[in-house]
N, C-alpha and C positions, 0 to 999 in steps of 0.2 A: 522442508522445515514445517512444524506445525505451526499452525495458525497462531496461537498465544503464545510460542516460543518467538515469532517476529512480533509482535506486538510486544514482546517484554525487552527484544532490542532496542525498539524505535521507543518504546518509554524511558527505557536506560539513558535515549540521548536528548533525554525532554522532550520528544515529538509525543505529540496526541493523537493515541491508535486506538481504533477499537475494531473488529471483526466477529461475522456473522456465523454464529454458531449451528448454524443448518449444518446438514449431510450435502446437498448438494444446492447450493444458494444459488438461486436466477440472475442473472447478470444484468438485466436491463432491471427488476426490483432493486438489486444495489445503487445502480448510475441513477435512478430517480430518488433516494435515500441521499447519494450524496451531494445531488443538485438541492434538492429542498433545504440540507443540512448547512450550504455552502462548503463541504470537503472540498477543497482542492486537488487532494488526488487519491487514486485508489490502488489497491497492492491488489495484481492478479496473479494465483497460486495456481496453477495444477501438477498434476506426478509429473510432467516433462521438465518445469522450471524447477521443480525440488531437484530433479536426480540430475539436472544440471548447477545448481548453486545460484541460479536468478530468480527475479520475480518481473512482471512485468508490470511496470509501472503507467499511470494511463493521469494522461495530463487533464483533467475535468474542464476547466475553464478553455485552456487552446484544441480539445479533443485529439490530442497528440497519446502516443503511446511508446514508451521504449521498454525493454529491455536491461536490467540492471544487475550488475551479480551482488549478492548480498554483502559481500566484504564493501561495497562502494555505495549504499542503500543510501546512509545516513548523510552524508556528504552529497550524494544527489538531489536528494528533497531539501538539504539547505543552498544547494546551489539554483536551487529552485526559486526558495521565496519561502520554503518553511523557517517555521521561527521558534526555539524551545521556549515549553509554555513555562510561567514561574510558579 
């Protein structure tokens, strides 16, 4: 899934997304972006999670990480503690 295709998901369901429009974005530059930012959590994409229909989700605050298919995305980060913004 491309990047701004799940980001227009997760705004569809009032969640507030944004993603890093590099080629190939540093991962520990993201986690300290979204430590400063207070994110609570971050969506991790490569070719294996696409061509399987997941993303991998990465809990910021507990440094937990799961596995999510996208059909159950939006319902996981509000089982979370996400909350649509107004």
């Amino acid at each position: 899934i491309h990047r701004l295709a799940l980001c227009r998901r997760l705004w569809d369901a009032g969640i507030a997304a944004e993603c890093n429009q590099r080629a190939n974005p540093k991962m520990a530059k993201q986690l300290n972006y979204a430590l400063e930012e207070g994110i609570p959590f971050m969506l991790v994409v490569g070719e294996n999670e696409v061509a399987n229909g997941v993303v991998n989700v990465k809990n910021i605050q507990q440094n937990v990480q799961e596995t999510v298919s996208l059909d159950n995305l939006v319902e996981y980060l509000f089982a979370g503690g996400v909350r649509p913004v107004s």
